[in-house]
RONU-96914 format. One record per residue (C-alpha): residue number from 0; chain; x, y, z. Coordinates in Angstrom, 2 decimals, m for minus. Example, Ala and Ser with C-alpha at 12.3 -4.5 7.8 and 13.67 -1.06 7.14 Angstrom:
# residues 2
SITE  pos  unit       c1       c2       c3
SITE    0     A    12.30    m4.50     7.80
SITE    1     A    13.67    m1.06     7.14
***
This chain:
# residues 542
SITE  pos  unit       c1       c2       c3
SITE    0     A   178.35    89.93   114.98
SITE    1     A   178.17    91.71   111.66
SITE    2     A   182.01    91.05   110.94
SITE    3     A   181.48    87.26   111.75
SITE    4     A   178.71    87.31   109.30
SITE    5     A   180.97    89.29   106.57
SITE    6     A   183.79    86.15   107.39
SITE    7     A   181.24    83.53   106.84
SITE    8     A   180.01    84.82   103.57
SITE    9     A   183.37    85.01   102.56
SITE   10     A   184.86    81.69   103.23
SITE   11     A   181.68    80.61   101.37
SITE   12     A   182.50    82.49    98.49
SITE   13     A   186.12    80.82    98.23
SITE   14     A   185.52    77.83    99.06
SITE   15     A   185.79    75.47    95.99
SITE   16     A   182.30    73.60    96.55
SITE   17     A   180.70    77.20    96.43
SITE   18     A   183.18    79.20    93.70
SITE   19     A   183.77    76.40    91.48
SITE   20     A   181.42    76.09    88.23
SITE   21     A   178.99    73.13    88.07
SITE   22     A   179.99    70.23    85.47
SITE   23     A   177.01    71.19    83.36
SITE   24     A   177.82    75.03    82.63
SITE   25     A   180.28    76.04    79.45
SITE   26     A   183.47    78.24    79.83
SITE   27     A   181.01    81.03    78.17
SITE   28     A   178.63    81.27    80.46
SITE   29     A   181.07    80.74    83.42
SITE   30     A   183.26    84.26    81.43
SITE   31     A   179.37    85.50    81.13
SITE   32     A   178.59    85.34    84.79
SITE   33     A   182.20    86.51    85.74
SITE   34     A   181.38    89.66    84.00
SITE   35     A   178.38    90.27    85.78
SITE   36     A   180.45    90.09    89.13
SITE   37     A   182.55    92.75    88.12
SITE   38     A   180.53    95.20    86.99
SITE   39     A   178.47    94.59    90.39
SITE   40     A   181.49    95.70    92.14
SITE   41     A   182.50    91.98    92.92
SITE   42     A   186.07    91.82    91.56
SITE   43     A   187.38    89.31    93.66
SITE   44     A   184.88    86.75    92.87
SITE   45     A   184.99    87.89    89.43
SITE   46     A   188.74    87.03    89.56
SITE   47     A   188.39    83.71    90.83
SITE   48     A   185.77    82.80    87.79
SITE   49     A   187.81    84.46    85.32
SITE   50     A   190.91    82.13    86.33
SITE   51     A   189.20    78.98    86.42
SITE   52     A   187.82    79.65    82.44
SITE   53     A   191.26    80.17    82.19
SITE   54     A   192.39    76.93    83.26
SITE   55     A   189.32    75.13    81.60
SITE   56     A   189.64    76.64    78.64
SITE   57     A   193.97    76.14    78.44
SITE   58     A   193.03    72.50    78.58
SITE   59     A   191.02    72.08    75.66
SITE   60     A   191.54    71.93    72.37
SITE   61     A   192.85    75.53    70.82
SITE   62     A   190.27    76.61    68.05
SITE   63     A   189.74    80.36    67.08
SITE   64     A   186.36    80.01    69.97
SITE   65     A   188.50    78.92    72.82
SITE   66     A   191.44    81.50    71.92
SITE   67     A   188.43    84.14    71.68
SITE   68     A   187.06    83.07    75.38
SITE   69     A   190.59    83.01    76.67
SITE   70     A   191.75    86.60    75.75
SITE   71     A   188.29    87.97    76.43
SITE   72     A   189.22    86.00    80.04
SITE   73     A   192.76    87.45    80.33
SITE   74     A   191.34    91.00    79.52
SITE   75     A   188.67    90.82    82.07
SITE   76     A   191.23    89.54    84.61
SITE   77     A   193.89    92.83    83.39
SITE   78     A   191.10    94.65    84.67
SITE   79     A   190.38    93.12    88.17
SITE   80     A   193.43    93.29    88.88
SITE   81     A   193.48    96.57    87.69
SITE   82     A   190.80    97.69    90.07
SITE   83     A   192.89    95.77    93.14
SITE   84     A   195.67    98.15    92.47
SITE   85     A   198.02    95.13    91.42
SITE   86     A   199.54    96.92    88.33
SITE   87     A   202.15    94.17    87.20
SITE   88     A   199.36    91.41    87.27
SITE   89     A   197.23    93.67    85.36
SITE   90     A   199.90    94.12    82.68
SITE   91     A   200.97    90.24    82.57
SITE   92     A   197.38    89.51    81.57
SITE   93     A   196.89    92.29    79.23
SITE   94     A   199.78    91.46    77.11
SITE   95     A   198.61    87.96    77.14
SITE   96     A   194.89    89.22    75.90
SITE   97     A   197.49    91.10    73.32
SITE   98     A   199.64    88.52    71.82
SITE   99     A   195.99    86.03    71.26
SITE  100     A   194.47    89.53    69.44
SITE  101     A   197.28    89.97    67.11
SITE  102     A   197.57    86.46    66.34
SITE  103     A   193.16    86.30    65.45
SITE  104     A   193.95    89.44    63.44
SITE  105     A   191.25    91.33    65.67
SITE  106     A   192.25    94.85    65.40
SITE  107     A   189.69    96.05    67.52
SITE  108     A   190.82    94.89    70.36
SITE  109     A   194.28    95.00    69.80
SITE  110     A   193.70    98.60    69.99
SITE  111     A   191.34    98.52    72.82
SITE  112     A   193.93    96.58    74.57
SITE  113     A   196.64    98.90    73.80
SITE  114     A   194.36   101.69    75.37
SITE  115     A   194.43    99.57    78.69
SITE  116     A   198.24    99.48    78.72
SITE  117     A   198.56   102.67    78.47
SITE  118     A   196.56   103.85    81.39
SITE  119     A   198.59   101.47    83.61
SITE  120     A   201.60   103.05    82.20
SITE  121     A   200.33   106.42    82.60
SITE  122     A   199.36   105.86    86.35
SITE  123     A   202.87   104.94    86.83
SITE  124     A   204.14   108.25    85.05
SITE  125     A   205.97   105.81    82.78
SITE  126     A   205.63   108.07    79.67
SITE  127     A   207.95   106.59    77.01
SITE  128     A   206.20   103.17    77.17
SITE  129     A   203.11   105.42    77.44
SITE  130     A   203.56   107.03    73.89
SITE  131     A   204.82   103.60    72.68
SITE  132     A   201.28   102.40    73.31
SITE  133     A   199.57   105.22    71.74
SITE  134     A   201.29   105.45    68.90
SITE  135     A   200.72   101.53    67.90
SITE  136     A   197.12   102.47    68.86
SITE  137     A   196.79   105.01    66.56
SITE  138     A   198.22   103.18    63.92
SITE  139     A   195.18   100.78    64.45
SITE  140     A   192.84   103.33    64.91
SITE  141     A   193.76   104.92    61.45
SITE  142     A   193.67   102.18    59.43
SITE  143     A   189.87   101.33    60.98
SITE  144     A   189.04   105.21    60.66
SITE  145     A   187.44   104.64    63.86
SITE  146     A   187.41   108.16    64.44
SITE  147     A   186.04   108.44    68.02
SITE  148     A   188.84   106.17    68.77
SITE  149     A   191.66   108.56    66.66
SITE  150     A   190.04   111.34    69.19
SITE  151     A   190.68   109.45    72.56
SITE  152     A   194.05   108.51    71.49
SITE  153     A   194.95   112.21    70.21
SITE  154     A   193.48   113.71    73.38
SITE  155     A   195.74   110.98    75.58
SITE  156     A   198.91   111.49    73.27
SITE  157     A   198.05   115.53    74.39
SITE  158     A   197.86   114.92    78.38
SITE  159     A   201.28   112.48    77.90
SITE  160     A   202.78   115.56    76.09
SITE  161     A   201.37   117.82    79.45
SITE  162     A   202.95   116.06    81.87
SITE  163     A   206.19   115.80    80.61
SITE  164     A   205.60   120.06    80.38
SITE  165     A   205.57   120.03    76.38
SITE  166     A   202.81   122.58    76.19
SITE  167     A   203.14   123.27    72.46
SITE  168     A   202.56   119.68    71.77
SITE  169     A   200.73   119.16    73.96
SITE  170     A   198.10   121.78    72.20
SITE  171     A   199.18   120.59    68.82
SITE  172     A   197.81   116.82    69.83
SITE  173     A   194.47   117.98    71.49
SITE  174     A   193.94   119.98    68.26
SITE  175     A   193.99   117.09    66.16
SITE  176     A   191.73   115.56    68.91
SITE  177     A   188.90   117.95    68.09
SITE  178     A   189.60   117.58    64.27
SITE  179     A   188.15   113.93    65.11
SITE  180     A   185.16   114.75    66.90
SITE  181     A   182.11   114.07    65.79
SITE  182     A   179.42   117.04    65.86
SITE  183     A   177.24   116.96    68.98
SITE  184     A   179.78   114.35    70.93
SITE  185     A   179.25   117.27    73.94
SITE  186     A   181.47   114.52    75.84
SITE  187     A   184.74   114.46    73.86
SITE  188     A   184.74   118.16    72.86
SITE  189     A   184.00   118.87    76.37
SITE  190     A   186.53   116.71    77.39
SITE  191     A   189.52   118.11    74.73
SITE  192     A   188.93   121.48    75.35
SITE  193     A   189.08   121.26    79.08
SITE  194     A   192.34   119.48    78.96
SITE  195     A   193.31   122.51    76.17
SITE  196     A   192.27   124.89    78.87
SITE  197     A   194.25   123.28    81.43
SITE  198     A   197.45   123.33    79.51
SITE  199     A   196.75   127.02    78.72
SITE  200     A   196.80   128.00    82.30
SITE  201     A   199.90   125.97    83.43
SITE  202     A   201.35   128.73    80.65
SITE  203     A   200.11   131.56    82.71
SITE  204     A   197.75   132.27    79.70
SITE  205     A   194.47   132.69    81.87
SITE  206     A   192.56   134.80    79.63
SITE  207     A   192.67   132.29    76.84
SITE  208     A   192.12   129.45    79.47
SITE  209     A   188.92   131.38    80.53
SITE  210     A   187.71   131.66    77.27
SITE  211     A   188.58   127.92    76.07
SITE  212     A   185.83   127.61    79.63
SITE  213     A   183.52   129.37    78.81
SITE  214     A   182.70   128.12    75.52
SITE  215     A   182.56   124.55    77.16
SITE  216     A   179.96   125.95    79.86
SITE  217     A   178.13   127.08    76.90
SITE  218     A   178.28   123.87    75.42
SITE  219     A   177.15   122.11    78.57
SITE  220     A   174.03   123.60    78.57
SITE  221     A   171.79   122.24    80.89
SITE  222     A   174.07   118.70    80.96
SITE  223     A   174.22   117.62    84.75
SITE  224     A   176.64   114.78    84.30
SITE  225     A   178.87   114.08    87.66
SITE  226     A   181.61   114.08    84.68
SITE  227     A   180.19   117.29    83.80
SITE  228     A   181.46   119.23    87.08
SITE  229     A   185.38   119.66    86.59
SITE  230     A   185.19   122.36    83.91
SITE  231     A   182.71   124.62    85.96
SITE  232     A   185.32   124.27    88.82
SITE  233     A   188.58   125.26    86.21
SITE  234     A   186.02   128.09    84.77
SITE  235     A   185.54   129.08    88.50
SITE  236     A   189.41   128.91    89.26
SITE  237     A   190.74   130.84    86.42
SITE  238     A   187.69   133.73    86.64
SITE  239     A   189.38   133.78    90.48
SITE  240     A   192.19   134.01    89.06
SITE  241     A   191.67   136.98    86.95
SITE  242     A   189.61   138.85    89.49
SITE  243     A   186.44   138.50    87.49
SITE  244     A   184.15   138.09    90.70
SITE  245     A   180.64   139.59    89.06
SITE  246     A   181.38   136.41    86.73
SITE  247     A   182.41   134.06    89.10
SITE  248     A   179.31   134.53    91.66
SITE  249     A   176.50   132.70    89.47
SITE  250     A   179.20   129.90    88.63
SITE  251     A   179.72   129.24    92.27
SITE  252     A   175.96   129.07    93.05
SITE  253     A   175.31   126.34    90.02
SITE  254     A   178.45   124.27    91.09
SITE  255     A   177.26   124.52    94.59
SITE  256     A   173.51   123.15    93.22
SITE  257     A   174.98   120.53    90.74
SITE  258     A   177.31   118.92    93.85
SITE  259     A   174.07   117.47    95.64
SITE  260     A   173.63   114.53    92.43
SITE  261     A   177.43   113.80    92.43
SITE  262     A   179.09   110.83    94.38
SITE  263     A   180.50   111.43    97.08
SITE  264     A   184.62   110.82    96.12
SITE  265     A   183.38   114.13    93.65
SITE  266     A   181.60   116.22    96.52
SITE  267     A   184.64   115.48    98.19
SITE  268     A   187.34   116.78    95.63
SITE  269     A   185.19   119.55    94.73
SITE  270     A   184.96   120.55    97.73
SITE  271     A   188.74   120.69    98.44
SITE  272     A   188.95   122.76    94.65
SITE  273     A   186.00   125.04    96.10
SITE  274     A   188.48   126.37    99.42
SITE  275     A   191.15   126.68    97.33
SITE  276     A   189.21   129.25    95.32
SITE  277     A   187.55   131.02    98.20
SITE  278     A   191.22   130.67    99.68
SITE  279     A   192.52   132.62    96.50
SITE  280     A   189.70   135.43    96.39
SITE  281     A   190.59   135.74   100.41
SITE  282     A   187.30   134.76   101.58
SITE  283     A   189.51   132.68   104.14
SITE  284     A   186.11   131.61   106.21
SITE  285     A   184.27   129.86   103.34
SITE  286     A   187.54   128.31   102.27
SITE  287     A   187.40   126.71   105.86
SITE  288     A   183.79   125.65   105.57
SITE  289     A   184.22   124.08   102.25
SITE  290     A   186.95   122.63   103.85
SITE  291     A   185.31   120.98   106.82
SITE  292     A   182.49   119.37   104.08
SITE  293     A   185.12   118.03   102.40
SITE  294     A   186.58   116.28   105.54
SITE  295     A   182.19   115.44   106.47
SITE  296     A   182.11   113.57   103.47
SITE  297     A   185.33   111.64   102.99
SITE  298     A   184.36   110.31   106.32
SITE  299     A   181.84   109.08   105.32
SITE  300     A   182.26   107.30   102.44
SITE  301     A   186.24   106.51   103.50
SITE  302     A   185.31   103.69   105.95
SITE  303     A   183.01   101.70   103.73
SITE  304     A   185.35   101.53   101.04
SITE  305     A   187.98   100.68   102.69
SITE  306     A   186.29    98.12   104.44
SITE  307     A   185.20    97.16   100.92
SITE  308     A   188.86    97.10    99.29
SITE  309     A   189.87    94.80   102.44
SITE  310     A   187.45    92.22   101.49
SITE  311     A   188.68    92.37    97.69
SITE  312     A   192.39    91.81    98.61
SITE  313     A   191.03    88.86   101.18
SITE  314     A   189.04    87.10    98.22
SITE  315     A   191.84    88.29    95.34
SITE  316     A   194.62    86.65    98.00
SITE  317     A   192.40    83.44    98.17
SITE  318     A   191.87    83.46    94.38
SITE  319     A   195.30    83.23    93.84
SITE  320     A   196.13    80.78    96.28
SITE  321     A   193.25    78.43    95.06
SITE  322     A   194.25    79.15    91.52
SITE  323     A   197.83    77.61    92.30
SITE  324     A   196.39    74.16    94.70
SITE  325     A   193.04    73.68    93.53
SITE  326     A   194.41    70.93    91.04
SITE  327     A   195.98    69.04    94.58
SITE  328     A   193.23    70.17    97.24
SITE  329     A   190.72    68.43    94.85
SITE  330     A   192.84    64.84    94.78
SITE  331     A   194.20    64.52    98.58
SITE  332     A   192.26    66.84   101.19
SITE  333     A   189.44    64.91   102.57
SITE  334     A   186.27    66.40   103.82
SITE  335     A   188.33    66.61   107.42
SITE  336     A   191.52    68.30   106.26
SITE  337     A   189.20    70.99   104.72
SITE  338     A   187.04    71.12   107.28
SITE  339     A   190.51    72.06   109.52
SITE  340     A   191.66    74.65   106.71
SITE  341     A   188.13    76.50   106.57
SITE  342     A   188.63    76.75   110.56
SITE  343     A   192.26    77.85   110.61
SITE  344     A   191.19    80.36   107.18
SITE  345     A   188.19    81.51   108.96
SITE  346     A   190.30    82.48   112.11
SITE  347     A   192.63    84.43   110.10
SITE  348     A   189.79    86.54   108.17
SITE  349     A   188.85    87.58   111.99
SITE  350     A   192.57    88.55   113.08
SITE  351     A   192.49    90.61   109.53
SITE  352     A   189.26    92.05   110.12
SITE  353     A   189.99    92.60   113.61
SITE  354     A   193.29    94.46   112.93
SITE  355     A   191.60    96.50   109.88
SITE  356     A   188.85    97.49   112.30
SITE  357     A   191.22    99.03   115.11
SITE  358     A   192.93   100.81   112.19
SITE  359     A   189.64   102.52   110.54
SITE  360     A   188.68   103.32   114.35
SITE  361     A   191.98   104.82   114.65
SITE  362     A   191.62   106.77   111.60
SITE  363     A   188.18   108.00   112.72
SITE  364     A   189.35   109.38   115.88
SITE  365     A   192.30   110.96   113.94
SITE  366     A   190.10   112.49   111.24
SITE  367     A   187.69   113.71   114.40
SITE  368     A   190.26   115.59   116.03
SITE  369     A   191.53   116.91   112.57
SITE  370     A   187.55   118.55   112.27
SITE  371     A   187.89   119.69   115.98
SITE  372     A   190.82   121.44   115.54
SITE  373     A   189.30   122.78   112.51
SITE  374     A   186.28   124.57   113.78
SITE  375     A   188.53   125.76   116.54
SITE  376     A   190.58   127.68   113.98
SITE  377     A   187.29   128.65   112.72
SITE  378     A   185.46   130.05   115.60
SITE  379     A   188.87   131.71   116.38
SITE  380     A   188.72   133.27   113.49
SITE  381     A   185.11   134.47   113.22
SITE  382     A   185.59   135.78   117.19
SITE  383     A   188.95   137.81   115.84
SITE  384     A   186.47   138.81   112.96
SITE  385     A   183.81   139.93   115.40
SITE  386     A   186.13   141.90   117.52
SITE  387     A   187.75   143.74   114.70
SITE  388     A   184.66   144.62   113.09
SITE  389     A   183.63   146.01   116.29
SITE  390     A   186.89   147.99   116.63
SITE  391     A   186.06   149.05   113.21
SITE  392     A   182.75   150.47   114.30
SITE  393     A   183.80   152.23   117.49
SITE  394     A   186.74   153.79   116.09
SITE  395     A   184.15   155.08   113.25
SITE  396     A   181.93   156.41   115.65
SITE  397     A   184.65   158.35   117.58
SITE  398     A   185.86   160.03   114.10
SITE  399     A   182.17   160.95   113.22
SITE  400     A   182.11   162.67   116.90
SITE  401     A   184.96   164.36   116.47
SITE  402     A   183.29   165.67   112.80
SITE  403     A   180.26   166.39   114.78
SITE  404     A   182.05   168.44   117.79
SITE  405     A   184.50   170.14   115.11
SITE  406     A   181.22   171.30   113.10
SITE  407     A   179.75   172.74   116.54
SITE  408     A   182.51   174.40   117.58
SITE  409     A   182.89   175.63   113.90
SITE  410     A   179.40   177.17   114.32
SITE  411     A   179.64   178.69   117.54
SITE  412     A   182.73   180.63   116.14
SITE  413     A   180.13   181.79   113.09
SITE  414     A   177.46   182.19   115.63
SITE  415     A   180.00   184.53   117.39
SITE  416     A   181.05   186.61   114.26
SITE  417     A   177.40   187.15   113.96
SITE  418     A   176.56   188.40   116.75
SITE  419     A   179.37   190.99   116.43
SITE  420     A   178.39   192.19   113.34
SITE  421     A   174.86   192.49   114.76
SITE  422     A   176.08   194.54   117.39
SITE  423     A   178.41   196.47   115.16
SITE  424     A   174.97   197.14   112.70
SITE  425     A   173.01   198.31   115.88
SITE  426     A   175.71   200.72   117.34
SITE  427     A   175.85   202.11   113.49
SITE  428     A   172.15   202.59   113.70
SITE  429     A   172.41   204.31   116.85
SITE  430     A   175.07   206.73   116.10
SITE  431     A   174.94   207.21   112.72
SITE  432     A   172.38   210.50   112.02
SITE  433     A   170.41   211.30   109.45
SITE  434     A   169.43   208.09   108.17
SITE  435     A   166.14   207.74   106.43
SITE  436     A   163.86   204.85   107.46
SITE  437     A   163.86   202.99   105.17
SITE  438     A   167.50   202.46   105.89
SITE  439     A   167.13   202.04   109.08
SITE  440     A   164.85   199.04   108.30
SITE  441     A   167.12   197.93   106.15
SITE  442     A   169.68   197.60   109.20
SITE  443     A   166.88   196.27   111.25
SITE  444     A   165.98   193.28   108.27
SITE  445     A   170.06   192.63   107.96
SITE  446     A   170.66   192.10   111.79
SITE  447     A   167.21   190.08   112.28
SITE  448     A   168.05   187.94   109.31
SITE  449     A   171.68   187.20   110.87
SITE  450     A   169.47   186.12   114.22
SITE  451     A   167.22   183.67   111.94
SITE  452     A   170.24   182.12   110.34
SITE  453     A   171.78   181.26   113.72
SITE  454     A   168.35   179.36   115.01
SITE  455     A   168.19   177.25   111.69
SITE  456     A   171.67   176.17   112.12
SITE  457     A   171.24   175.02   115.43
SITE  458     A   167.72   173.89   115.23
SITE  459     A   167.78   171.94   112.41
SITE  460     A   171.10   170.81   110.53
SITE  461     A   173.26   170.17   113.82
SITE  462     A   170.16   167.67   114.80
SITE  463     A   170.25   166.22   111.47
SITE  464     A   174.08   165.78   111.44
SITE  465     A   173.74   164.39   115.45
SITE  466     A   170.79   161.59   114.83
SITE  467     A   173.26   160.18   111.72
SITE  468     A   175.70   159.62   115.00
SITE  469     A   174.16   158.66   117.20
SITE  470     A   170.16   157.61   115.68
SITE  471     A   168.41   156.13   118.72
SITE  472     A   170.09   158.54   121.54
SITE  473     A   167.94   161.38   122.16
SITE  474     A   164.64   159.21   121.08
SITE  475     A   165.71   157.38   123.91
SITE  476     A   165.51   160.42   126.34
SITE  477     A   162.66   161.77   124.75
SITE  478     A   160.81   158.37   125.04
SITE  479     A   162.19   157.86   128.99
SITE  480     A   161.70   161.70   130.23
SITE  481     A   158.88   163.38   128.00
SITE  482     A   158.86   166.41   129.53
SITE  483     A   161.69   167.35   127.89
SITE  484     A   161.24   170.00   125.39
SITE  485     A   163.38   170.40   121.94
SITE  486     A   165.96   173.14   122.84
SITE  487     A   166.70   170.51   126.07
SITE  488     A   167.34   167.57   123.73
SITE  489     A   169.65   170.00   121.70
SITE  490     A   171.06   170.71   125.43
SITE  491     A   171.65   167.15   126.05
SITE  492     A   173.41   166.93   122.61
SITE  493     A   175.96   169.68   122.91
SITE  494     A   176.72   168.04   126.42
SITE  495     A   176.82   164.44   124.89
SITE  496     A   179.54   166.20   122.93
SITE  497     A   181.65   167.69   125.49
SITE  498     A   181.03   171.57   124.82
SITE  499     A   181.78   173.80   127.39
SITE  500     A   179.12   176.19   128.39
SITE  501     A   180.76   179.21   126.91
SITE  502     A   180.76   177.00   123.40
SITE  503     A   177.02   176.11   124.12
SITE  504     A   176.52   179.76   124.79
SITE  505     A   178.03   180.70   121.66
SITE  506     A   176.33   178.29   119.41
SITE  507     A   172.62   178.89   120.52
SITE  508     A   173.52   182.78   120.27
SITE  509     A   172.73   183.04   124.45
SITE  510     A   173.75   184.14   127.19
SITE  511     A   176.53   182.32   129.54
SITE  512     A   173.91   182.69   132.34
SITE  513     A   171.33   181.95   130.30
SITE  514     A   172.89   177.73   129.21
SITE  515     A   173.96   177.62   133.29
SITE  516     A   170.15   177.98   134.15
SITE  517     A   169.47   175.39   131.40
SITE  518     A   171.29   172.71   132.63
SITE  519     A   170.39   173.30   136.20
SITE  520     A   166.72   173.01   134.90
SITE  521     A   168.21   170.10   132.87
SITE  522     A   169.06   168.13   135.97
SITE  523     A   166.03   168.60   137.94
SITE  524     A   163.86   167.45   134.94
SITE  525     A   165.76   163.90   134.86
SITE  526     A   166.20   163.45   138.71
SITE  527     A   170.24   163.71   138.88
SITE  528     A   171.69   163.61   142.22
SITE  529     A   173.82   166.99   142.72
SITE  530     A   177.26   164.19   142.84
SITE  531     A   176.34   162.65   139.66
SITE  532     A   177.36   163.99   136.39
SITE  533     A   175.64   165.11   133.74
SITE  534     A   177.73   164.17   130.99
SITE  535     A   178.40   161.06   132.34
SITE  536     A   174.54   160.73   132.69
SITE  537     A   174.34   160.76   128.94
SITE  538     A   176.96   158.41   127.68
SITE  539     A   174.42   155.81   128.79
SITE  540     A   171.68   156.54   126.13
SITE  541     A   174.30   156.54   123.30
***
């Protein structure tokens, strides 16, 4: 219902008893109100207008007014037709707008009109008639001393110059461009240097393109322009670029803030120019998110405008056609012939329409499974993420228990040498003769010292070195089974480890007999089956 109503307003707004002008309004307000239409977005109709002051105006008499109306007319068609992506129209009514110009001896425009050639010509990477253009407009422009104008044409000759990959003049030109600016036009130096900076880093010069940057972010200021956006994201690429990431963090949060006020068709781009830099600094999952919002909002907007541009080429098409007949449909078709053509034009804007719809569904679908297949990768890619990290983890965790075990066994072997040498100091004491007390309490002090050093190994820097390990095991057991005492946590940690009971022995400076009764005791105080296994037991709390 919706796309019959779109038809019907159509075929009303091409159909000569709607379009065409009323006998009582001039060619000047007809050019006035054509305007208006196109910079509502209404090119078509604006089109159709535009032509008919054409042909009104062609058939009057040719004073310097009606040649004035008719070039501002062709102009306004160059850019319809412009916007419609028909470049040779476009051109054909330029150079029309041209020729009247030069012959009023209105410079102005001549130069303005110049300016339009040239970005057709530019589009179409047609560079020699390109700098043909320029350089007539600069000859203008010089003689005027128009010097915002000497600026825009500089700064164009300089991105001609760029994309035929002549980077010296190309830097020469947008020079001279910001010799011509005016102080406090933030828009054209803004504007020249970024293009300077861009030429810079297709050189491979980054640290002078990152500079050229930064002093336009610092001209910026607080400017929050849409137009504003592009040399945050070049600042952003190039500080990626040269690894300058403390730099490059507080950049990416402002462009992130600044992208909610853009259009969409800029969310969408900067989007795209945001994943390439995550891409380039590795971060490989926010390139894919920036990715998907790109694809979010390009669907979003794609479907309107597209629907949009079909209606333009429908009313452009019917322009045209009308523009060529209107002079015979006016003399011969009677109210029943037209009645027949609005039928037969009416049935042709719903096969169009129809045929435009199944191809924008189409492309929906398509761009749906695109995003599908997207997050697939993604999730793929966090879950390989996940799983490495946790690799990661447990391969750390083994290495720290194979520090911890190394450090036990290390101090059992210490614990060991120390009880031989208190053994060696006690069979001295007992067969050496003649020793005064006060050396034998030196002996005595040595050996019990040795003994003290042995508990405050064990006791507290192995349980220090353990809980880094393993932090919530033995709470765990001591939270479950509180009648466990210290020295059987410490048990439950050596056996956590895998130490024999001779190594247990030898690190708590006991006897073999002595550990055996420990872990029998050890078993009865958590319940264990006489089958089940201790060690095993453990694992579970870790």
């Amino acid at each position: 219902m919706r796309y019959l109503l779109v038809s019907f307003i159509l075929l009303l707004s091409i159909h000569p008893c709607f379009a065409r002008p009323s006998a009582g309004q001039s060619a000047g307000q007809n050019l006035m109100t054509a305007k208006q239409l196109a910079a509502k977005g209404e090119t078509a109709r604006a089109l159709l207008i535009a032509n008919r002051v054409i042909e009104e105006v062609k058939a009057s008499p040719k004073n310097r007014k009606q040649q004035e109306l008719l070039m501002e007319a062709y102009t306004l068609n160059g850019n319809n037709y412009n916007i419609l992506g028909d470049s040779q129209q476009a051109l054909s009514y330029f150079r029309n707008a041209l020729r009247i110009a030069a012959a009023l001896g209105n410079e102005q425009r001549e130069g303005q009109l110049y300016n339009n050639i040239f970005s057709i010509y530019y589009a179409l990477h047609d560079y020699n008639q390109a700098t043909d253009l320029l350089n007539s407009a600069l000859n203008i422009a010089l003689k005027s001393g128009d010097r915002n104008r000497i600026c825009t044409i500089y700064n164009n000759m300089g991105l001609v110059a760029y994309e035929q990959s002549d980077h010296k003049r190309a830097l020469q030109l947008l020079d001279k461009a910001l010799l011509y600016t005016r102080p406090g036009d933030v828009k054209n130096i803004a504007s020249v240097l970024t293009n300077k900076a861009e030429v810079h880093y297709d050189r491979g010069e980054y640290k002078a393109t990152n500079a050229i940057l930064d002093s336009v972010l610092s001209l910026l200021g607080t400017h929050n322009q849409p137009q504003f956006i592009q040399p945050y994201l070049n600042a952003a690429l190039v500080k990626a670029r040269l690894g300058k990431t403390s730099e490059l963090a507080p950049l990416l949060r402002t462009i992130y803030k600044r992208l909610s006020s853009c259009p969409p068709p800029v969310q969408s781009n900067s989007y795209r120019q945001l994943a390439e830099i995550h891409f380039q600094l590795g971060d490989s999952l926010a390139g894919l998110h920036d990715m998907l919002r790109s694809e979010r909002v390009a669907d979003s907007t794609g479907l309107d405008s597209n629907n949009k541009q079909v209606r333009q080429l429908l009313i452009a098409y019917q322009a045209d056609r009308l523009k060529q007949s209107n002079n015979q449909l006016e003399a011969l078709v009677s109210s029943r012939t037209m009645l027949l053509v609005a039928s037969l034009l009416f049935l042709v804007i719903l096969i169009i329409l129809a045929v435009s719809l199944y191809r924008q569904m189409r492309l929906v679908r398509q761009k749906a499974r695109q995003i599908t297949r997207q997050q697939q990768l993604l999730h793929e890619y966090e879950r390989k993420e996940s799983e490495r990290q946790r690799q990661a983890l447990s391969l750390e965790i083994d290495h720290k228990n194979r520090q911890l075990t190394s450090y036990a066994i290390d101090t059992a072997a210490m614990n060991e040498f120390h009880a031989k040498v208190r053994d060696g100091l006690s069979q001295i004491k007992s067969e050496v003769k003649g020793m005064t007390p006060e050396q034998q309490q030196q002996l005595t002090d040595l050996m019990n010292s040795l003994l003290h050093y042995n508990d405050k190994m064990v006791a507290d820097d192995f349980r220090l070195y353990f809980d880094e390990v393993h932090p919530q095991m033995l709470k765990k057991l001591a939270l479950q089974y509180p009648q466990l005492s210290e020295k059987d946590l410490h048990l439950c940690a050596f056996l956590h480890l895998g130490m024999s009971t001779k190594e247990i022995a030898a690190l708590t400076s006991r006897e073999v007999r002595s550990v055996d009764s420990a872990r029998n005791r050890l078993r009865k105080k958590l319940g264990l089956a006489p089958q089940q296994s201790l060690q095993q037991f453990l694992k579970g709390f870790a």
